[in-house]
Each structure stands twice: as C-alpha cells, then as structure tokens.
FIZA-871949 format. One record per residue (C-alpha): residue number from 1; x, y, z. Coordinates in steps of 0.1 Angstrom, whole numbers, plus 2048, in hexadecimal, padded with zeros to 3 digits. Example, Ala and Ser with C-alpha at 12.3 -4.5 7.8 and 13.67 -1.06 7.14 Angstrom:
REM FIZA-871949
[1; [87B; 7D3; 84E]]
[2; [889; 7F5; 847]]
//
This chain:
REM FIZA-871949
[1; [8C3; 491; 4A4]]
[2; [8CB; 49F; 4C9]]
[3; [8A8; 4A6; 4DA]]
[4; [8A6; 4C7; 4EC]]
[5; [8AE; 4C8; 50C]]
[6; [88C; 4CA; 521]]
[7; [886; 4EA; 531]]
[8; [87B; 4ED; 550]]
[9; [864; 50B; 54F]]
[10; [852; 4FE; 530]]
[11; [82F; 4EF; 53E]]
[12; [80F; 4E7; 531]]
[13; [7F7; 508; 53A]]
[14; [7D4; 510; 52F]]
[15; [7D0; 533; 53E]]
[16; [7EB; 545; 52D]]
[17; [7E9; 566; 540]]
[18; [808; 57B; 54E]]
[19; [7FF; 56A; 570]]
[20; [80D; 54C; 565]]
[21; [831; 564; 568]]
[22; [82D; 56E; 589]]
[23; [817; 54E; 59C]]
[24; [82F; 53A; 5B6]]
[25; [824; 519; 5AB]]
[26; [838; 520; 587]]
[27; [857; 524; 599]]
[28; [857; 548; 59D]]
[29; [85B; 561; 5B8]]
[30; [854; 585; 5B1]]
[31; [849; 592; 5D6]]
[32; [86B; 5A8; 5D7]]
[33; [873; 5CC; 5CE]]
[34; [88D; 5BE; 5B4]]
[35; [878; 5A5; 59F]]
[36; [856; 5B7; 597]]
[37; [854; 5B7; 56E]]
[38; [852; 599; 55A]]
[39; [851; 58C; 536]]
[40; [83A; 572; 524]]
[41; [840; 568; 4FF]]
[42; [83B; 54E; 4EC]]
[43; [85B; 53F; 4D8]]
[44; [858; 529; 4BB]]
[45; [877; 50D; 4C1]]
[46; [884; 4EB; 4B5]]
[47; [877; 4C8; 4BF]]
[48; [89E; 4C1; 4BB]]
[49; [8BE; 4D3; 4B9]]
[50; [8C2; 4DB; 494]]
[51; [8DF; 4D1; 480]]
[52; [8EC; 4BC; 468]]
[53; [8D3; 4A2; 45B]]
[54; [8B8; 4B7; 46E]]
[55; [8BD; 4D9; 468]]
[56; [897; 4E1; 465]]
[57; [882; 4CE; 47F]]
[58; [863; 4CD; 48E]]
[59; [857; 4EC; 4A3]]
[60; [844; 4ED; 4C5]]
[61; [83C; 50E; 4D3]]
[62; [847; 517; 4F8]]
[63; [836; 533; 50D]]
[64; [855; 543; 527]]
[65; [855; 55D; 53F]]
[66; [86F; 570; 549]]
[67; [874; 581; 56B]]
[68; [883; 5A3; 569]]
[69; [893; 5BF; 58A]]
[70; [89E; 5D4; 56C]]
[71; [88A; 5EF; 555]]
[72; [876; 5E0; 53C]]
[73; [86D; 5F6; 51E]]
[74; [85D; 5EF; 4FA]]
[75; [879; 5FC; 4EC]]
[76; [892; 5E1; 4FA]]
[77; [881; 5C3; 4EB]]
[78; [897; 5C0; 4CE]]
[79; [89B; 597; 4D1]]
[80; [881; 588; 4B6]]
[81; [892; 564; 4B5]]
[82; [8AF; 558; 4A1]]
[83; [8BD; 53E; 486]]
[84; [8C6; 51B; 48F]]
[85; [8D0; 50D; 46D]]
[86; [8B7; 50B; 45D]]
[87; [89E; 513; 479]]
[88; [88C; 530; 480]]
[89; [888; 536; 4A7]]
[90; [86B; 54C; 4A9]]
[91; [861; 566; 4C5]]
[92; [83C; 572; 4C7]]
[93; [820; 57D; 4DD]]
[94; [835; 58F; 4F3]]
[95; [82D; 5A2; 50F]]
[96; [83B; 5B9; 52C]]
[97; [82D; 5BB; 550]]
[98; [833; 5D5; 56D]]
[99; [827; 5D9; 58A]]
[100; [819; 5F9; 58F]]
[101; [816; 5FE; 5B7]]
[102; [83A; 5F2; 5C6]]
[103; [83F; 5EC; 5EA]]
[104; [83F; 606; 5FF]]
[105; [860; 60D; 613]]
[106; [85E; 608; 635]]
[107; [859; 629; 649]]
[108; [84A; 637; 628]]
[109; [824; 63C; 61F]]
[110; [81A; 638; 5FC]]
[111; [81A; 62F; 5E0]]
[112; [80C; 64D; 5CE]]
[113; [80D; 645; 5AA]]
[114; [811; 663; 595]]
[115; [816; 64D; 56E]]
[116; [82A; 65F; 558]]
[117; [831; 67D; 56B]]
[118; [846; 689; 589]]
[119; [840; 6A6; 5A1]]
[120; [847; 6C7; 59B]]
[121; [849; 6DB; 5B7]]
[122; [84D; 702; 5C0]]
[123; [863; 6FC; 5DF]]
[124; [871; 6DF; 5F2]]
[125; [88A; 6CE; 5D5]]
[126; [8A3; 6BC; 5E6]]
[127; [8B6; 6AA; 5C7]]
[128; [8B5; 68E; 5AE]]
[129; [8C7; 66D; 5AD]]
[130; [8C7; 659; 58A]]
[131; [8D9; 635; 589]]
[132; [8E5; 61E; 572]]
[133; [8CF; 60C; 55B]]
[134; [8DF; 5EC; 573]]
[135; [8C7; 5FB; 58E]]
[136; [8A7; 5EA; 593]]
[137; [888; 5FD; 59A]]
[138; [886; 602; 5BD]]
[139; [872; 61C; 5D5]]
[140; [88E; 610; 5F0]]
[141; [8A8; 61D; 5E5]]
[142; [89C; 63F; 5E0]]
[143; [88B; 63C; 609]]
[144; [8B2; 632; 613]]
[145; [8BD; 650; 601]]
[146; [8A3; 667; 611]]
[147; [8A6; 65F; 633]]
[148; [8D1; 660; 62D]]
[149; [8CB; 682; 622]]
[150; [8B2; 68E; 641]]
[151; [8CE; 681; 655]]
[152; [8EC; 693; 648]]
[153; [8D9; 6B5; 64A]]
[154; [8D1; 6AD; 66E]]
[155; [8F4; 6A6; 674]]
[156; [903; 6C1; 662]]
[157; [8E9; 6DC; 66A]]
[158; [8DB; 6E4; 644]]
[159; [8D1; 6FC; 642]]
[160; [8D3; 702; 667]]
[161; [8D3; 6EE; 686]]
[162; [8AF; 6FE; 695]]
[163; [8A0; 6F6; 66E]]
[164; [8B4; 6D6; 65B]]
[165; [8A7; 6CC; 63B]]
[166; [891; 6AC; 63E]]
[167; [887; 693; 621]]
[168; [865; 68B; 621]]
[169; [85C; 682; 602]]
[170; [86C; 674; 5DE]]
[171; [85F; 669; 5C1]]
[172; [86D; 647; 5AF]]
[173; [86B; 647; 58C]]
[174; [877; 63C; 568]]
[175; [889; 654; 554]]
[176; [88C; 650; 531]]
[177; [8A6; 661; 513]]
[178; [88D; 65F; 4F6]]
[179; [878; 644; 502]]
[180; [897; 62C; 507]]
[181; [8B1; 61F; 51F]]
[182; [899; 62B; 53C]]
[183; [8AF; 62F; 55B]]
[184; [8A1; 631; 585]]
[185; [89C; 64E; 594]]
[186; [897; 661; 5B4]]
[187; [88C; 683; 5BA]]
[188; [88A; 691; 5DD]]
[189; [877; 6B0; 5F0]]
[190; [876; 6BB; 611]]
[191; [84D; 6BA; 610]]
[192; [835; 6A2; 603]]
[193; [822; 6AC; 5E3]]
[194; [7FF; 69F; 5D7]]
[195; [7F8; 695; 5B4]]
[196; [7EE; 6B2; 5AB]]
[197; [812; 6BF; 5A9]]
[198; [81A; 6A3; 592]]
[199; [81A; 6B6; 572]]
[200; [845; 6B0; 56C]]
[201; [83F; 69A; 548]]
[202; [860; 69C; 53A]]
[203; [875; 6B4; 528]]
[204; [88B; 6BB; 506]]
[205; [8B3; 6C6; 509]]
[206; [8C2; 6D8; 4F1]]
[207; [8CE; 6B8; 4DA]]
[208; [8A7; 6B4; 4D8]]
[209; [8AA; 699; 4EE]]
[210; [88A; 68D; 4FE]]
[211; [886; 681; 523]]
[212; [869; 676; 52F]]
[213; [85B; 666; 54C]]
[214; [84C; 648; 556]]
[215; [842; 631; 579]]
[216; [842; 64D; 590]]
[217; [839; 648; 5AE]]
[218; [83B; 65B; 5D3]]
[219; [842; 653; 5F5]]
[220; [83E; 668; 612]]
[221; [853; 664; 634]]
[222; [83C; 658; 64D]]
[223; [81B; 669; 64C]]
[224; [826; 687; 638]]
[225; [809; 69C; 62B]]
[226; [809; 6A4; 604]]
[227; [805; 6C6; 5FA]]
[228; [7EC; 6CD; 5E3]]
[229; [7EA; 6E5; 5C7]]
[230; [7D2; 704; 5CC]]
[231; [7B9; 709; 5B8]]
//
C-alpha cells in the first residue's frame, strides 16, 4: 500500500465557511482584480493510493478551495469525482463565490452595480468589446480601453476637434450564450447613466439563441454625473 501523498492545503477547520477560501492565514491571496471567485467542496478520497492488493481502501474526506480569475458558472461544474480501481472519489457540497463589488479603477468612480442587466441608453453608445473566455473579470481593462478611446478622438478630432468624443462611462459585465461559456464584456458611452437606465436583460437571435446578462457593473470617469431616467 503507497500512502497518499499529504496535501498541503488539507487542515483541520471547524468553521467551514467560504472564508476559509479567501483568509491569508490558509495560504491564500485574493486582494487582486484577477483572483476574486473561489470554490469549496468537499471530496471523498483514499487513505492510500488504490491498486493491486488495495484497490478499495479506507476514505477520509478533504474540504478544498480553489482560487479562480476566470468566469465561474453553475453550468461549468461538470467534475463530480472519478474511479480509482475500485474507488470511488467523490465530490460534494460544492460551492461558487464571487465577489460582487470589484476594485474600482483608478481615475474611475464606482462601482454601480446594476445585477443582471446592462444600460440601455437613448444617446451616447460608444461600442462593445467582448473577450475570450481566457479573460478574467476585470473593471480595468474596460477603464484602459476607455480612456484609449477618449484619447484617439482627441487626437484625431471625432467628431470634430472643437467637440471630440470622450468616454466617461462603461459598464463591465458577463455575457452569456444560453446561460453558458459566459465571456467579459465592456460597453462604453460618452455620458454616465444611472440605474435607472439599466433595463438591457438580454436578448434572442434568430437560431433562438439566448444571451443574457450577468455582474454588470459601471464606472464613471472621474466625477461623472449619471443621468437619470425621467419620470
């Protein structure tokens, strides 16, 4: 019999609570834009490796967390444990985490959290950028894009030099193709928009394909004013 190999996360805990992903003193650091979700199961494994002469052995059961930059979604948690010989590995009690204010961009105000929908907004549309499912979740990146774009127009005089088109505000969100394989994205407008003008839920394309929207939240440039709706 080979004994398992020990594991370093694996420690006795009494509080089992998601904090025990995200606290320092287990090993982890989750204080940057790129690692802000996290994972805690519980997986049923072997005292020692199974195999010949042992192929069913005693069980112990280990609580791990897992540190994610990516998208987590329901919908991705296919892995439920696997065979070794005659062991069953087991997964169970699992659960997903995200934080729902990230950091705020510097130069940026925010965040305004607007859930599962984006803005939609009479006037002021500047474009969208969607990224690989490789791309974290990360207000940043959409601010870098924003101020890149402000730039440019100021440079190149759009629409004219005397009035260039200035980003001042995007919304960072999820977008998801029938509540899977949810991708970043950034939407950007020349004004800020309140809540209020959240109202953008998703849509369905002609293949009846259905994309909704989730972890929205704006940033405005500064101290930007949102618009509000009338009423």
């Amino acid at each position: 019999m080979i004994p398992r190999a020990a594991q370093p996360s694996a420690k006795l805990i009494k509080d089992v609570t998601h904090s025990i992903c995200v606290s320092t003193g287990h090993g982890f650091d989750i204080t940057n834009d790129d690692s802000d979700k996290s994972s805690l199961v519980y997986e049923r494994d072997a005292t020692v490796e199974p195999g010949s002469g042992c192929d069913s052995p005693a069980s112990l059961t280990y609580i791990k967390c897992s540190i994610f930059g990516g998208l987590l979604t329901t919908s991705a948690a296919k892995n439920s444990g696997q065979w070794q010989s005659n062991f069953h590995v087991v997964i169970a009690g699992s659960n997903i985490y995200i934080a729902t204010a990230p950091k705020v961009p510097a130069g940026f105000t925010g965040p305004n959290f607007f859930g599962n929908k984006t803005i939609n907004a009479p006037t002021g549309y500047m474009g969208v950028q969607t990224f690989a499912q490789s791309q974290p979740y990360d207000p940043s990146v959409c601010a870098a894009a924003c101020l890149k774009k402000s730039a440019f127009d100021m440079e190149q005089g759009l629409p004219s030099k005397s009035n260039p088109d200035i980003c001042n505000f995007f919304v960072a969100y999820v977008l998801y193709k029938n509540g899977e394989n949810g991708v970043f994205t950034c939407t950007y407008y020349n004004s800020a928009w309140s809540s209020s003008y959240a109202t953008n839920d998703g849509q369905w394309d002609a293949q009846n394909n259905h994309y909704t929207v989730g972890q929205a939240n704006g940033f405005s440039v500064g101290g930007a004013q949102g618009c509000s709706a009338q009423t």
